[in-house]
C-alpha positions in Angstrom: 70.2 80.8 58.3 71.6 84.3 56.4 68.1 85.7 57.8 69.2 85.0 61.3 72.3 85.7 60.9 71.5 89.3 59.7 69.1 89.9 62.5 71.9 89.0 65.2 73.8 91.5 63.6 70.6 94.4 64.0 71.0 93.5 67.7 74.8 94.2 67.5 73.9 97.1 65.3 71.3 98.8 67.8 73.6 98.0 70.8 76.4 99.8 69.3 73.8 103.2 69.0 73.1 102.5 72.7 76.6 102.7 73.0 76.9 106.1 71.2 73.9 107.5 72.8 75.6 106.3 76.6 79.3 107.8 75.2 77.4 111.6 75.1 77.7 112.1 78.6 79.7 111.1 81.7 77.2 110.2 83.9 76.3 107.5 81.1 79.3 107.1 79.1 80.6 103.6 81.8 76.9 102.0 80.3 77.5 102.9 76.3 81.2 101.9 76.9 79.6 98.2 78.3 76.9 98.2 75.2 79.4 98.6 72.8 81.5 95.8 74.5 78.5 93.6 74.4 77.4 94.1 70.8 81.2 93.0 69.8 81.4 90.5 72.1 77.9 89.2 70.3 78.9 89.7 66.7 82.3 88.3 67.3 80.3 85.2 68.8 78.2 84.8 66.5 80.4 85.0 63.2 82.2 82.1 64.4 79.3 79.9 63.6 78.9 81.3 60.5 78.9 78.6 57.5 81.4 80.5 55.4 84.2 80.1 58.5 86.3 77.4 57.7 89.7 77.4 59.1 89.9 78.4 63.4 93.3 77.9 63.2 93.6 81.4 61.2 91.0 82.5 63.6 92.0 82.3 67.0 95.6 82.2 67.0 95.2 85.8 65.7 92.9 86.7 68.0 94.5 85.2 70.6 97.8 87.8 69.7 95.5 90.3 69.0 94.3 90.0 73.0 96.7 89.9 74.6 98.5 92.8 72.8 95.2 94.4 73.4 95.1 93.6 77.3 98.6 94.6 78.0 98.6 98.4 76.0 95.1 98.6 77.9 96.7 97.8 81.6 99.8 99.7 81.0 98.6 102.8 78.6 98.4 105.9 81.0 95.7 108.5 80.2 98.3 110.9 79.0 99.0 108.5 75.8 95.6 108.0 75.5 94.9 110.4 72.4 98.3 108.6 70.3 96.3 105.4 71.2 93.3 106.6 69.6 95.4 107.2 66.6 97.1 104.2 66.6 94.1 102.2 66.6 93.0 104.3 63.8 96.0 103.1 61.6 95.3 100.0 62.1 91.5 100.2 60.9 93.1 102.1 57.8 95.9 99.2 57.2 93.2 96.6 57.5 90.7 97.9 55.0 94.0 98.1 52.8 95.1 94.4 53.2 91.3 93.2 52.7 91.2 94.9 49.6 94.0 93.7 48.1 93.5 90.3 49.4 89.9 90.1 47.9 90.8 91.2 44.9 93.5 88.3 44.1 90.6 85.7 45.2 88.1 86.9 42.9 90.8 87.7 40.4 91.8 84.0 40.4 88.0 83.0 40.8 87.1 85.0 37.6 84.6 86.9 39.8 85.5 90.5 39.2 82.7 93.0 38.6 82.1 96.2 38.5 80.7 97.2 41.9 83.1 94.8 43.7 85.8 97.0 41.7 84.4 100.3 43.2 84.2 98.9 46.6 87.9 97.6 46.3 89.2 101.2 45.0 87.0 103.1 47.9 88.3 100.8 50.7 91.9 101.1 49.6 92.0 104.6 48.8 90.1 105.6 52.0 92.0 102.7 54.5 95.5 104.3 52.9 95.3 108.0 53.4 93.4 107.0 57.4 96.6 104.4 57.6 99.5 107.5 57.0 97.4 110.3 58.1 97.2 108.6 61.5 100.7 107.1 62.3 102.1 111.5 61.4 99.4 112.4 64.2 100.7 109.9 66.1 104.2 111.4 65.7 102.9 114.8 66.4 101.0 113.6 69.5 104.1 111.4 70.8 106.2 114.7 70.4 108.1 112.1 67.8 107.5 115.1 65.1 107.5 118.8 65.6 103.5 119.7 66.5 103.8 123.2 63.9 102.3 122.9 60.7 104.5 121.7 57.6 103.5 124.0 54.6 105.0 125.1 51.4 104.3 126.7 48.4 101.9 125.0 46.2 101.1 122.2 49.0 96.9 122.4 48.1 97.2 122.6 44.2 100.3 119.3 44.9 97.1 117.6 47.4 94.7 118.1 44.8 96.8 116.8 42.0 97.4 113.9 43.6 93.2 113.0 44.9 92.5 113.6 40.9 95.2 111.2 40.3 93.9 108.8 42.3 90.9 108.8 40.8 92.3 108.5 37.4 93.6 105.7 38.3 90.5 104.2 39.6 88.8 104.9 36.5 91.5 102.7 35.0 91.6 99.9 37.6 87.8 99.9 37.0 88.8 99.2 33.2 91.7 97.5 33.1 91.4 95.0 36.6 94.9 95.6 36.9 96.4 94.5 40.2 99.3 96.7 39.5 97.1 99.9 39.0 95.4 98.7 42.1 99.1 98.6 44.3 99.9 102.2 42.5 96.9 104.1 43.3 96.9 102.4 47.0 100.8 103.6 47.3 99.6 107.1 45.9 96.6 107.3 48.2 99.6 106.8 51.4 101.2 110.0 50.3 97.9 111.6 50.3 97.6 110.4 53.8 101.1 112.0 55.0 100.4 115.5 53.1 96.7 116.3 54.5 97.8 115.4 57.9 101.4 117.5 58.5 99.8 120.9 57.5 97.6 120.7 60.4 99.0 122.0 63.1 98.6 121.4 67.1 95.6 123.9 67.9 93.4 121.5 65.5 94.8 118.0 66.5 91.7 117.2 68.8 90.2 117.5 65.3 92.2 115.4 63.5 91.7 112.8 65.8 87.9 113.0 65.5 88.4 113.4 61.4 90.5 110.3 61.1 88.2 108.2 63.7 85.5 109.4 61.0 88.0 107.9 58.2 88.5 104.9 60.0 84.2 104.7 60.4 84.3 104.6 56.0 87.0 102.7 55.8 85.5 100.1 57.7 82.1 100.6 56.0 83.7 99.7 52.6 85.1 97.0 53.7 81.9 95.5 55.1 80.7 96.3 51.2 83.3 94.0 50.0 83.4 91.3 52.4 79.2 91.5 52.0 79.3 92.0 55.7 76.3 93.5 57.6 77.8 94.4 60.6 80.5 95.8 59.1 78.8 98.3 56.9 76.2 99.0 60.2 79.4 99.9 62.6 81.8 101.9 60.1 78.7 104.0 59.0 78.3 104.4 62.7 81.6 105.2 63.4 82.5 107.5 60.2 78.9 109.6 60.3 79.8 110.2 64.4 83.2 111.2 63.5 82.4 113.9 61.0 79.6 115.0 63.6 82.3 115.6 66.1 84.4 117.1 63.7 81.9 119.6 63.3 81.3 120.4 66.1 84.9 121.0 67.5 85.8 122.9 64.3 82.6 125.0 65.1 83.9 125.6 69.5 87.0 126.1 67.6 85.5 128.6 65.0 87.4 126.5 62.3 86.7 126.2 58.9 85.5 122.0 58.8 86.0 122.1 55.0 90.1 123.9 55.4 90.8 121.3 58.3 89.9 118.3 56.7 91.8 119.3 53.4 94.9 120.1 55.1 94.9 123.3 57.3 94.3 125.8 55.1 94.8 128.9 55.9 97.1 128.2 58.4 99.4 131.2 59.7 103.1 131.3 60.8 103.4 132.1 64.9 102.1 135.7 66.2 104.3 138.0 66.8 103.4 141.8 67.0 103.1 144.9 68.8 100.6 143.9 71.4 102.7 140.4 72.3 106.1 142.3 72.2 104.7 144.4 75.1 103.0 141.6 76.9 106.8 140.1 76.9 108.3 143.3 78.2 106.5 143.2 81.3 107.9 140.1 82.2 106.0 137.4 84.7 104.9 137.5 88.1 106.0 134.5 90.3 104.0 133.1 93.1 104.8 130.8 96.0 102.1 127.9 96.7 101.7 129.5 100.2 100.4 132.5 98.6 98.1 131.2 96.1 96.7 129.3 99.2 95.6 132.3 100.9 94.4 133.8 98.4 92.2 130.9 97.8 91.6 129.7 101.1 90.0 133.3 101.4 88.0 133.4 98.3 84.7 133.1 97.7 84.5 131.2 94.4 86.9 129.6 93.0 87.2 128.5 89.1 89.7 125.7 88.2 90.8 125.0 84.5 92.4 121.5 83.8 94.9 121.6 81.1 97.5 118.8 79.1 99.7 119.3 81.9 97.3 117.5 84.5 97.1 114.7 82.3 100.8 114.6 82.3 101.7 115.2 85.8 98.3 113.2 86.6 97.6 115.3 88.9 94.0 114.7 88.9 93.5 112.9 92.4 95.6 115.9 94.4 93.6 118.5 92.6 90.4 116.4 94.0 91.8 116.9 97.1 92.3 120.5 96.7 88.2 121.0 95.7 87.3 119.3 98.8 89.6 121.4 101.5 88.3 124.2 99.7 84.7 123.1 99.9 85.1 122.3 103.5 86.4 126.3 103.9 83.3 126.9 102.2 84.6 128.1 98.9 82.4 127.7 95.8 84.5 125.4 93.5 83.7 124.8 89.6 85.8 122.9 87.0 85.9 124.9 83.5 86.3 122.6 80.6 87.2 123.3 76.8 86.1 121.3 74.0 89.6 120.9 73.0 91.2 120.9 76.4 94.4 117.8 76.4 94.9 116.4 72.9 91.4 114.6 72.2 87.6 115.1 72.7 86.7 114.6 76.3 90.3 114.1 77.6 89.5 116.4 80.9 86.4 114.5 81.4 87.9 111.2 81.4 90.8 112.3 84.0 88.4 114.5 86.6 85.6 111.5 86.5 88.6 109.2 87.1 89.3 110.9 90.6 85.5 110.7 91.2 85.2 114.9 90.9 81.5 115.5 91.1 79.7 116.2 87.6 77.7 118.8 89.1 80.6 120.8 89.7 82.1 120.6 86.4 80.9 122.9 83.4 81.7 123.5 79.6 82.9 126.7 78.1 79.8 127.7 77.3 78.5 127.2 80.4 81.0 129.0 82.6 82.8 131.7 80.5 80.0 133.9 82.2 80.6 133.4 85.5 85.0 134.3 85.5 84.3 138.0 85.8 82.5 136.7 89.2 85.3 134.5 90.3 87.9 135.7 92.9 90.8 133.1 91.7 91.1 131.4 88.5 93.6 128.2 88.9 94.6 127.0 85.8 96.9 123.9 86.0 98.7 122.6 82.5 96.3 124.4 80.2 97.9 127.0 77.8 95.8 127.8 74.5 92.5 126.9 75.6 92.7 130.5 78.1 95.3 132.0 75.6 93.6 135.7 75.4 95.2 136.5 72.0 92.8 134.2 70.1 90.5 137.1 70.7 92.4 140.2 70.2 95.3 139.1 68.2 94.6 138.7 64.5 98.1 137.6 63.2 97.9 134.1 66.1 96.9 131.0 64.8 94.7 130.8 67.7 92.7 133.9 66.4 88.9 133.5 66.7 88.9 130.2 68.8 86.6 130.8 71.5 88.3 130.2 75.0 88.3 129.9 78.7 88.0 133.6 79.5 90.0 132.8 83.0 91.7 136.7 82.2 88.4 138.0 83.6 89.1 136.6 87.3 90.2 138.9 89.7 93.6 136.8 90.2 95.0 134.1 88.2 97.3 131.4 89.3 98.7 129.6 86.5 100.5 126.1 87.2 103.1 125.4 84.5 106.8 123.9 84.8 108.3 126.8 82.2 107.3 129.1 80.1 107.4 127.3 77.2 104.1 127.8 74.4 101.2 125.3 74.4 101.3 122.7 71.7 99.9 125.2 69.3 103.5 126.6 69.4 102.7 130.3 70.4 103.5 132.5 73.4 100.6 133.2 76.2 99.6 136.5 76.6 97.5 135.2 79.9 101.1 134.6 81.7 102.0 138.4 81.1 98.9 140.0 82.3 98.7 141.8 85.6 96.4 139.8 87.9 98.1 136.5 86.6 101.0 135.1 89.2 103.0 131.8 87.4 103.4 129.0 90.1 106.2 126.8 88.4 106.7 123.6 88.8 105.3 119.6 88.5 101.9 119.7 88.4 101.5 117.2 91.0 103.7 118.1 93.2 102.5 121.8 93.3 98.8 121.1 93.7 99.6 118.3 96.6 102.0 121.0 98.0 99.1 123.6 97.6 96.0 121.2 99.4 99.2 121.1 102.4 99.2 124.2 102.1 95.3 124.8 102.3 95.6 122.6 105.5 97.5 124.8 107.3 95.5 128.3 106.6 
């Protein structure tokens, strides 16, 4: 029976790496999405008939709360909220492993069962499930605009964050000697306020990281929880889940040329906000503003034209009229591409998720990599909401906090339209020199309402 058991759980294990393998591209993500789905919907299945499952009653009426809550964020969330979602959900993963390890321990503390390796597993999951639990709810706050997006720093902050991990451990080593539930509680409530002071130094150009890190958090939570509750599946999906986080926080902090090692410990090296020579004369020269009617000419009578989705498309959702605009311009025979940052909205892929949602071609949409070459060649760049991502100072500006991220090199363009409501910074909290720059015109306003304003517009010339 354990033997079956275990191999239903392979099955569940292997259709989860489908799923993974699916979620690396959009043309295949819908497919890994549904493997995922069914390798759940298989493991939760099949753990019901396990032989330790006594009680349903505990079981479903949880389950049945935990649906319904599920179905009605999932049918009402709009794809704006989506990256505090993510974070959300990662809480909960953290609060979870936290609860099952204080929980186990009481059993096998009143079962006279305590052993050494159960006592590692406990410390691991609580420590790792605490600082995931905090560290997610304040990027939550950040990404809800509930807290200020700039990083918190003080004096000392690293040498306090590293005080407080060798604490914890300390107090592992004595939890592992004493099986003290109070040691237990103290290093758990320790390990929160590790949690809080990793997370607010990192400020808004690296929360698309954050995310990823704290999904990979999340991933080893969940894996030491599976150690404790001797759960296959458990270990197989957190291992998954942590070992693919970490991945992608590579990689971004690499398209972000971040340090991976000064992110995950807490932003070091994080600078105040730019401020110099070079900026102070971008300001003087003030902005150019533009009417929709003229950035419609000028793009009705382009030959290619580049557009870069930003956090304000996702907020306007604006996706579906920008659509629109690709295809009048198509139909005028204008070459049309989508330019995508790694980091573009507030999560991994966010851009992706909103363009395939208005059914925008994939072949017409290309990464940074793939189309920084081909600005210098474009007769209009049209960026809509985006703001650090084509921020030219994070290549010529030392004393930004943007300095050295590769962008969107939209300044090359022969004219820029930039769609914005204000002037105000991108959540990294510092001024765009793109906006001050002599072929760039500002078109304020909603970004739905300009872009269904400018395909009108295109209509007519």
């Amino acid at each position: 029976m354990h033997n079956f058991f275990a191999f239903v759980y392979l099955v569940a294990g292997i259709l989860f790496i489908f799923g993974l393998k699916g979620l690396s591209h959009p043309e295949s993500a819908l497919r890994g999405n549904t493997s995922g789905m069914v390798g759940m919907g298989l493991a939760l299945l099949i753990t019901l008939f396990h032989p330790d499952v006594g009680n349903y009653g505990w079981i479903f009426l949880p389950m049945l709360i935990g649906a319904g809550i599920g179905i009605f964020i999932a049918q009402n969330i709009q794809m704006k909220a989506m990256p505090q979602l993510v974070a959300a959900f990662h809480s909960l993963v953290g609060m979870a492993a936290v609860l099952v390890a204080l929980g186990t321990f009481l059993i096998h503390q009143a079962e006279g069962t305590l052993d050494n390796v159960l006592m590692t597993e406990l410390f691991l999951g609580s420590f790792i499930g605490a600082v995931t639990f905090t560290g997610s709810v304040i990027a939550f706050g950040k990404l809800q605009e509930i807290l200020k997006s700039a990083p918190v720093v003080f004096a000392g902050q690293h040498k306090l964050n590293l005080a407080m991990i060798i604490m914890v451990f300390v107090l592992g080593l004595i939890f592992l000697a004493s099986k003290s539930y109070t040691v237990l509680v103290l290093l758990t409530l320790l390990s929160f306020v590790i949690g809080v002071m990793i997370i607010i130094p990192i400020g808004g150009a690296d929360m698309p990281v954050v995310i990823s890190m704290l999904n990979s958090y999340s991933g080893w939570a969940a894996a030491a929880t599976g150690f404790t509750l001797n759960n296959m599946l458990l270990i197989i999906t957190g291992a998954l889940v942590g070992s693919s986080g970490a991945i992608l926080s590579y990689i971004m902090c690499k398209a972000m040329n971040r340090s991976f090692i000064s992110v995950i410990l807490g932003g070091f090296g994080a600078t105040g906000e730019a401020d110099d020579g070079a900026m102070s004369n971008a300001r003087a020269k003030g902005v150019k503003e533009a009417a929709v009617d003229d950035a419609a000419f000028m793009m009705a009578n382009a030959s290619k034209v580049i557009i870069v989705p930003g956090y304000g498309m996702a907020v306007a959702q604006a996706q579906h009229a920008v659509k629109e605009i690709m295809h009048i311009l198509q139909e005028k025979e204008v070459e049309v591409k989508f330019a995508i940052h790694p980091v573009a909205g507030r999560m991994p892929g966010h851009m992706n998720v909103l363009l395939a949602e208005a059914d925008v071609p994939y072949d017409v949409v290309f990464e940074m990599e793939e189309i920084n070459n081909e600005f210098s060649t474009a007769d209009v760049g049209f960026v809509i909401g985006a703001n650090d991502v084509v921020n030219p100072d994070a290549k010529t500006l030392k004393s930004s906090p943007l300095y050295g991220m590769p962008i969107l090199e939209v300044y090359k363009s022969k004219l820029v339209f930039v769609c914005k409501r204000s002037m105000n910074p991108g959540y990294a909290g510092v001024d765009n020199n793109l906006f001050y720059q002599d072929n760039t015109s500002m078109v304020f306003g909603d970004a739905k309402t300009t872009c269904e304003k400018l395909a009108a517009a295109l209509k007519e010339t």
